[in-house]
C-alpha positions in Angstrom: 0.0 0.0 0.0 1.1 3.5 -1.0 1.6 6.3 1.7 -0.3 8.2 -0.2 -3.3 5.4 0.2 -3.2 5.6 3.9 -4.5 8.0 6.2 -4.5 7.5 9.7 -8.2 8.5 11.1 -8.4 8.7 15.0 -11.0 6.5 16.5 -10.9 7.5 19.7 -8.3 9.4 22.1 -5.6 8.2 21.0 -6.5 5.2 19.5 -5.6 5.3 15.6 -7.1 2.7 12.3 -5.3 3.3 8.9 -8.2 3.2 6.6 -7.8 2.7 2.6 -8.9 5.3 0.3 -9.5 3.1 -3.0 -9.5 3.7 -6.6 -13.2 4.0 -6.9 -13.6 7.0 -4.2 -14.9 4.8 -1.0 -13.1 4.4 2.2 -13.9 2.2 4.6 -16.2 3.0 7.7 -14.2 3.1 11.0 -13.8 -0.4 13.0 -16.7 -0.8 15.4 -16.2 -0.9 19.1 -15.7 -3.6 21.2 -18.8 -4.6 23.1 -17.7 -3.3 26.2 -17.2 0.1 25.0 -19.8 2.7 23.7 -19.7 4.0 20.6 -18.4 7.8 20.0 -21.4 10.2 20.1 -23.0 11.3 16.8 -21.6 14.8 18.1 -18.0 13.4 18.0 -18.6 12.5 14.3 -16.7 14.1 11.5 -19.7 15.0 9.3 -22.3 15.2 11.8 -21.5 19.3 11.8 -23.2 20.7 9.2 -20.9 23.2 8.6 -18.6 20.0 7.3 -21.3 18.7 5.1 -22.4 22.5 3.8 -18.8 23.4 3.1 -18.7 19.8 0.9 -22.1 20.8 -0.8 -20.9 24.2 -2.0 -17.7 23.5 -3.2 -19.7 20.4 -4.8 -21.8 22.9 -6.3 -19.3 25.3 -7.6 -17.2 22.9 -9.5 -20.1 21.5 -10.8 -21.4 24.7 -12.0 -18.5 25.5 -13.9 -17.7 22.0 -14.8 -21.3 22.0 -17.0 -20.6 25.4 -18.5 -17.4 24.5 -19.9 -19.1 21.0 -21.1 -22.0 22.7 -22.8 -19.3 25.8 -24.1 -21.3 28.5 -22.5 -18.9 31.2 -21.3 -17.4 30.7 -18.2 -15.8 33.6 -15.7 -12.9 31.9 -14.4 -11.7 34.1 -12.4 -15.1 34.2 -10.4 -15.3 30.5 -10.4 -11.9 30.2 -8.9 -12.7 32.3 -6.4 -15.9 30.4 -5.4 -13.8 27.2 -5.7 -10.9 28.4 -3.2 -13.4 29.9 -0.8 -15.4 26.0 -0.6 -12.0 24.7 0.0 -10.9 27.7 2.8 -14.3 26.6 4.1 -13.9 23.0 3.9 -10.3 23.0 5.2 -11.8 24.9 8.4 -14.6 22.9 8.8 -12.1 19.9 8.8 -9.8 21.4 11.2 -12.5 21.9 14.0 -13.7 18.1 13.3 -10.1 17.0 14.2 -9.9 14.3 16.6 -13.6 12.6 15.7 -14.0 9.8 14.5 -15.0 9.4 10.8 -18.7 9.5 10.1 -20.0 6.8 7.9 -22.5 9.3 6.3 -19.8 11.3 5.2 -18.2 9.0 2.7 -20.4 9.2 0.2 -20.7 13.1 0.2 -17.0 13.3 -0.4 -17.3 10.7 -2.8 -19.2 12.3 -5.0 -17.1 15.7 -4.7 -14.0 13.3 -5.6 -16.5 12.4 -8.6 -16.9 16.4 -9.7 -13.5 17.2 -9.4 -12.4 14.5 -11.4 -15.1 15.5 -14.5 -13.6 19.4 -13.3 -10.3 18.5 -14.4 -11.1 16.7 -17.5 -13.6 19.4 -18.8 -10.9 22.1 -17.8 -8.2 19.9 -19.5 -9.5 20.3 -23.0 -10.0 23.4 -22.4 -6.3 24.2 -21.8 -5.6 22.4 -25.0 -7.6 23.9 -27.3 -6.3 27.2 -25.9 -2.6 25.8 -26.8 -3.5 24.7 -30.3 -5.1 28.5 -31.3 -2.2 29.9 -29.3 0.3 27.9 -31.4 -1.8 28.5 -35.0 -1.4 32.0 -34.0 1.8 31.9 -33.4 2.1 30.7 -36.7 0.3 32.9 -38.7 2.3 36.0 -36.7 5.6 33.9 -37.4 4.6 33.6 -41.4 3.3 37.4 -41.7 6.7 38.7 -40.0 8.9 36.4 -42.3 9.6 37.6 -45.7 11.2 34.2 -46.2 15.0 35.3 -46.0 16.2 32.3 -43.9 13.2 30.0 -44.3 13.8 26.8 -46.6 11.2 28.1 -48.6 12.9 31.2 -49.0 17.0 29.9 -50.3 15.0 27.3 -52.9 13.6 30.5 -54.6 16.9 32.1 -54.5 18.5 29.0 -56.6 
């Protein structure tokens, strides 16, 4: 297993359970108790805050926003929609820090699942974007390179002066 596949997750105090993250976005729920102990208080879940599961939803739902504009070819404002996308991840980022030390909530999973999901489609749509934008660049370039050239030291230009 990669160390970039593990994450230690505290159970409890001090307690810690490496848990897999796997190629198809699930990680596994958190060992259950022994019988003898309780189980950690739905409080003492990550998740359970719903500032943790708003800050997933909005950053879900600004990625996804700009992920279907740039599928569909509507205009996007990417300077807006990396601004909303940093903000969800300043807000997630906090919202994780003040669930530190909880255990993993179970109803979690699939909530960051599925932002794995959108930022996954994200990069792809924003991929061929970014190519395209390097192909006109280069024919551009091109064109500028051709216009400029009156074919002096091009191979083009010392056939013609045979």
């Amino acid at each position: 297993m990669d160390s970039e596949q593990r994450h230690n997750v505290p159970v409890r105090g001090d307690e810690r359970s490496p848990v897999e993250a796997t190629d198809d976005a699930t990680v596994a729920a958190p060992p259950s108790p022994a019988l003898d102990e309780e189980p950690p208080a739905p409080g003492q879940w990550l998740g359970t805050s719903s500032s943790t599961l708003n800050a997933i939803e909005r950053l879900n739902a600004a990625i996804d926003e700009e992920t279907e504009r740039l599928e569909i070819r509507v205009s996007v404002d990417l300077e807006e929609s990396s601004r909303r996308k940093n903000h969800g991840l300043l807000e997630l980022t906090r919202a994780m820090r003040l669930a530190q030390g909880a255990a993993v909530d179970p109803r979690v999973v699939p909530h960051l699942a599925r932002l794995r999901a959108s930022l996954v489609r994200n990069q792809a749509a924003l991929q061929i974007h970014l190519d395209a934008v390097r192909q006109v660049s280069a024919i551009i370039a091109r064109s500028i390179q051709e216009v400029e050239s009156d074919g002096t030291y091009s191979a083009a230009g010392s056939r013609r002066c045979k």
